[in-house]
C-alpha positions in Angstrom: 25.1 -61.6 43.7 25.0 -58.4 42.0 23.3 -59.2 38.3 24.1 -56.3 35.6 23.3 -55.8 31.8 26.0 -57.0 29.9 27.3 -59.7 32.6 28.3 -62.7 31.4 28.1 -66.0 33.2 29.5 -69.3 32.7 27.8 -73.2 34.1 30.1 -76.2 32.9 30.3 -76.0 28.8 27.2 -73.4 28.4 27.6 -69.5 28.8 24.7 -67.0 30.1 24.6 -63.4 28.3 22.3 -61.0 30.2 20.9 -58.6 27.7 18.3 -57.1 29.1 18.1 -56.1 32.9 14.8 -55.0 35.0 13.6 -55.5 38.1 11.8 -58.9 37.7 12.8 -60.0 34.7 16.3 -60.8 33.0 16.3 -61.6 29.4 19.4 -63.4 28.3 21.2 -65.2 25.6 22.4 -69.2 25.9 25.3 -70.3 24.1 27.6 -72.6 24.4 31.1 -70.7 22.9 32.1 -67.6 24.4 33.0 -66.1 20.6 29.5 -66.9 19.1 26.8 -64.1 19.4 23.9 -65.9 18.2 22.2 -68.1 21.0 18.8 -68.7 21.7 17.3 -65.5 23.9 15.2 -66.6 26.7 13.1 -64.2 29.3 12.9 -65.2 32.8 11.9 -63.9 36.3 14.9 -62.9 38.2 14.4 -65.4 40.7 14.4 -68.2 38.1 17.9 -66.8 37.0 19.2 -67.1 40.1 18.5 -70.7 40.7 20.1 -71.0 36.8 22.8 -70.1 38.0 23.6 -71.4 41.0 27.3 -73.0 41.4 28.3 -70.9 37.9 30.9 -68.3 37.6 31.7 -64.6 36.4 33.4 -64.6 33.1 35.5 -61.2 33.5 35.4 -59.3 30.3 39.0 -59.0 28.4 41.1 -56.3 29.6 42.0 -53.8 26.9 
């Protein structure tokens, strides 16, 4: 699994933004709507995001 800024993941009804990309740590936003861009902006270690999201998907961004 290659993790990027920007990627957007989905798990059942709840989407995972990554905004911020490091070596250890991802910081990312929790929503539960694609559309909305407020969510609630969490910082964890890389390997902790992993194990979030295990079993979820790659929401591919919208072709233009």
């Amino acid at each position: 699994m290659k993790l990027q800024q920007g990627q957007i993941w989905q798990k059942g009804n709840n989407f995972y933004r990554i905004t911020e990309w490091s070596r250890m740590i991802i910081q990312y936003k929790h929503t539960h709507a694609l559309e909305h861009k407020e969510g609630e902006v969490v910082e964890v270690s890389k390997k902790e995001f992993c194990r979030l999201l295990k079993g979820a998907t790659l929401v591919e961004p919208p072709s233009s």
